[in-house]
Each structure stands twice: as structure tokens, then as C-alpha cells.
N, C-alpha and C positions, 0 to 999 in steps of 0.2 A: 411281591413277585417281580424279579425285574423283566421289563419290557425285551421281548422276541422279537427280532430283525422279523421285517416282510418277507413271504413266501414270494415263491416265482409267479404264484398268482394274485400279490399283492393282497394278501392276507395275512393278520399276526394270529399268533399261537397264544391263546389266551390258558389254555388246559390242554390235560391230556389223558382219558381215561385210560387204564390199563386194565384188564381181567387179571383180576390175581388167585387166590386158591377160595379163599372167602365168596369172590363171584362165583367161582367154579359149583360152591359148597352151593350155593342160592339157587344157580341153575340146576343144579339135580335137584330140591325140593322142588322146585316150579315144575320142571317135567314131571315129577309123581303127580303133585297135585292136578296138573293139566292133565298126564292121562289117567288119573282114576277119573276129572269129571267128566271129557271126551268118552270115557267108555261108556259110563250111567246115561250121558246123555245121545248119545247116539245107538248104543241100543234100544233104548226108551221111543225115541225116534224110529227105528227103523219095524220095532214092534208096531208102532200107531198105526204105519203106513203100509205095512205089508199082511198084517193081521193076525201075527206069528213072531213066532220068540226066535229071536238071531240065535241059532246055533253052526256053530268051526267042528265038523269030525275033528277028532285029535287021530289024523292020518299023516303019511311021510308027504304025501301031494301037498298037506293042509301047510307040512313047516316049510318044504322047499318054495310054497307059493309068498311066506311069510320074508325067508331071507332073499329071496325078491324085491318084494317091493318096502324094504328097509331102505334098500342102496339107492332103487329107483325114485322113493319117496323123500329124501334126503338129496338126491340130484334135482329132481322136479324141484322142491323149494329152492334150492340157492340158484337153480334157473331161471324163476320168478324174479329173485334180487338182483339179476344181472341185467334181464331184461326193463327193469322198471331204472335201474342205474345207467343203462342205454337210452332210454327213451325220455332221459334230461342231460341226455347231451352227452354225458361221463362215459369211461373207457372201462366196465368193468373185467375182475379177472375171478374165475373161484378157484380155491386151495383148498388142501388138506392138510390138518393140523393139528396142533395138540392147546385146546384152550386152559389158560390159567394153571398150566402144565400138571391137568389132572384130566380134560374130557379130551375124546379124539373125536375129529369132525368138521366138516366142511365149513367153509368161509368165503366170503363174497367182500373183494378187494376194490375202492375206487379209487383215481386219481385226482378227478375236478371234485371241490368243495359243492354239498348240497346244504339248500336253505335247511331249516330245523322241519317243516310241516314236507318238504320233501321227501326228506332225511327220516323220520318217522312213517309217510309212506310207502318209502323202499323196503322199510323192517317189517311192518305188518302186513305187505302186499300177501305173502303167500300164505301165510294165516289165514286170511280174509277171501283170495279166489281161491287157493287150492281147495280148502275146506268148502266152500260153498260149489266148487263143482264137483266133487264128491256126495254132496246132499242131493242135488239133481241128480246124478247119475243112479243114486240112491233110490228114486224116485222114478226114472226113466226105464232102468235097467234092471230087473228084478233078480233076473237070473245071476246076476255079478255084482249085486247088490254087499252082500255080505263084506266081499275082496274093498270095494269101494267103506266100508266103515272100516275095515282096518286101515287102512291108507289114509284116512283121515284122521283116526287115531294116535298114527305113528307121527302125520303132519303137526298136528296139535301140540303131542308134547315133544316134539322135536321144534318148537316155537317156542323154549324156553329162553334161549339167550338172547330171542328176539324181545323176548319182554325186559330182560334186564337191563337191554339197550335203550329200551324208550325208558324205563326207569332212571337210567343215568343219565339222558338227556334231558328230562322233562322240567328240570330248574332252570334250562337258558332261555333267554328271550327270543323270541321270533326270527331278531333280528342276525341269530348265529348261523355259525356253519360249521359243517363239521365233515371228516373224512377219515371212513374206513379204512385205516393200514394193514390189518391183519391180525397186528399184535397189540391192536389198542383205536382209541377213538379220538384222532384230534378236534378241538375247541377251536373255531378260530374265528376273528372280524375283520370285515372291509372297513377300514376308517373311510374310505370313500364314498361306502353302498350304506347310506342308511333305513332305507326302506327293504322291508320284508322280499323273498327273493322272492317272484312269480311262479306260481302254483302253474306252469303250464309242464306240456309235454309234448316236441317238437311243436308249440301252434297250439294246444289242445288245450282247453281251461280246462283245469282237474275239477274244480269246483263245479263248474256247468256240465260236466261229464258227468260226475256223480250224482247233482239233479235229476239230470236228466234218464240214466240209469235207475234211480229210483223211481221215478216215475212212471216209465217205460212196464219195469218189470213188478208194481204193485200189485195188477190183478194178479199175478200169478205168484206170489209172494202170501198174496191173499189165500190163495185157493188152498195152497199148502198149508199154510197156517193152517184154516180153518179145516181141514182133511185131518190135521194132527189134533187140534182140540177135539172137533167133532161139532163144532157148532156151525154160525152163517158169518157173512161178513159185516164188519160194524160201519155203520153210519160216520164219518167222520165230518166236522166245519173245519172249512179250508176257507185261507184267507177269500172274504168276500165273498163268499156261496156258503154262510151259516147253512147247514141241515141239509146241505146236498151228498147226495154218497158217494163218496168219491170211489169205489169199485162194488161191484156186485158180483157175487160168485153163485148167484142162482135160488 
């Protein structure tokens, strides 16, 4: 492969993925598969926790509330992507579009190059919080409960080409970077920058966030759990406090 002139932000272009029809073909199996399992799984769920079987009247209110929150839930995600593409510095943009000239659907545009563990955070952000604030609201909100497992739903398997993105990234090294154009995914290296890019956000270790985050929110992680099993909470050894319990839920 011959060698690519440095970018304006002195980076070379080592690849360049493109969505072509065979992606396209992948991404609709991934969204089946993701929502038949999002369906099993989140009514399964919302049966444990409310004590009753999710049922949708099939009413005109039921479909007009549905092509709602398609547009809405499909906006909410690539909002996610822009905000997490904002909050490492980058200028994001979202589009609409036609991928691998067979799906139509929204897309989340950056300028500045993101590390790979960035770059992978950006894609599964709204996978990871929109879906988990739906499960609480699921939980908080009993009356709108139902609306909240569709929209999760729609989240889930509308996260298909988010996976095919970490799929086709997940062979570079750490040390890569890459940038969303719309119509493809560029590959590129700092021959300058050899160390991994910094996990932050404005200031913010991601890393020590997400400890921290876990930590914070365990008992009640717990609690849920154990409300959906139907048992207590287990005993765990944590570094240096063998046999201590690290939460109680009563």
C-alpha cells in the first residue's frame, strides 16, 4: 500500500472502511437478532418487576405513540454520539442518509481524529445509557413503563451499525485513530503520538468515572437485580476485605 501524505492534523491514512451492500446485508441481520433478543429480554424484565405481562392495545393512540418515538428514539441516539464526540474536544455533525446504498438513516459526522477506546466509546455510548435509562424509568415509572420498553427496543436494534463499527475497528491497535466521515471510516497514525490517546473528557478520566460510577450505583444495581431474580444480595471479596459484603439490600 503506498504511503498517504499527512492529514492537516498530521496524521497518515493507513485504511479506509467503507459500508458497502454486504455491510448493509449484516446490519439488518444484527438489528433482527438484537430486536427479537431486546424484546424476550425486556418484557421478561418488565414482567419480574411489575408482576404482570407487558401488554400494547393494538389501538390507533398505540401506533401514532409508536411512529413517535421511532424518529424520537433514533434522534435521542445520534444525540448521544454527538454529545460524547463533543465532550473530546471534536466538532460533531448528524446527517441523514442512505448507508451502503440500501438502509436510510441517521449518522453522526466528526472532524478531529478519536483514539480507538474513545472511538469505541462514542459508538456504544447510546446503547449503554439510553438503554439503561429506559430500564430505570422502567422501574421508576410504572404508568409509562410500557412506552419506555419500546423505546428501548427500537434503541437496541437501531444499535446495529454501532456494532458493525466496533466489529470493523476491533483488529487496530490502541495506538489508532480514526474518523467518522459519513460515507466511511478513516484509519489513521500519529507517527509522532506513540502512546495510546488519553481516556479523558474535557479533564475527566473516563476510567475513574466509570469506577467510580460503578461503585456509586452498586446498591442499587443490587437491589434491582435481586427484585428481578427474587433472591438477596451476595457476599462478595473485594480486594483486601475477603468475606466483607460489599452491599446489602436487606
Amino acid at each position: 500500500m503506498e504511503a498517504q501524505a499527512p492529514t492537516a492534523t498530521g496524521h497518515v491514512e493507513l485504511a479506509k472502511w467503507e459500508p458497502g451492500k454486504c455491510a448493509a446485508l449484516r446490519v439488518n441481520l444484527y438489528a433482527i437478532v438484537l430486536f427479537a433478543a431486546a424484546s424476550w429480554m425486556l418484557r421478561a424484565f418488565y414482567q419480574r418487576v411489575h408482576a404482570r405481562a407487558l401488554t400494547v392495545p393494538a389501538s390507533r393512540s398505540t401506533w401514532v405513540w409508536i411512529c413517535l418515538l421511532v424518529p424520537l428514539a433514533v434522534l435521542a441516539h445520534e444525540v448521544v454520539h454527538a454529545l460524547v464526540v463533543k465532550a473530546y474536544g471534536g466538532r460533531p455533525r448528524v446527517h441523514l442518509g442512505i448507508e451502503g446504498g440500501l438502509l436510510p438513516g441517521a449518522y453522526t459526522v466528526m472532524e478531529k481524529p478519536m483514539g480507538k477506546l474513545q472511538f469505541v466509546h462514542m459508538v456504544l455510548a447510546p446503547s449503554v445509557y439510553i438503554t439503561g435509562l429506559c430500564l430505570a424509568m422502567i422501574v421508576l415509572w410504572p404508568a409509562a413503563a410500557r412506552w419506555f420498553v419500546l423505546a428501548a427496543i427500537i434503541n437496541v436494534s437501531g444499535s446495529a451499525g454501532d456494532l458493525e463499527l466496533v466489529l470493523a475497528v476491533r483488529s487496530y491497535s490502541r495506538n489508532t485513530f480514526f474518523v467518522d466521515t459519513g460515507d466511511g471510516v478513516c484509519v489513521l497514525q500519529n507517527p509522532a503520538r506513540h502512546a495510546a490517546p488519553s481516556m479523558r473528557l474535557r479533564g475527566i478520566d473516563v476510567r475513574a468515572l466509570s469506577l467510580y460510577t460503578f461503585n456509586a450505583s452498586a446498591p442499587a444495581c443490587s437491589a434491582l437485580a435481586c427484585r428481578f431474580a427474587g433472591s438477596r444480595g451476595p457476599e462478595l471479596a473485594t480486594g483486601g476485605h475477603a468475606g466483607r459484603k460489599f452491599w446489602d439490600t436487606g
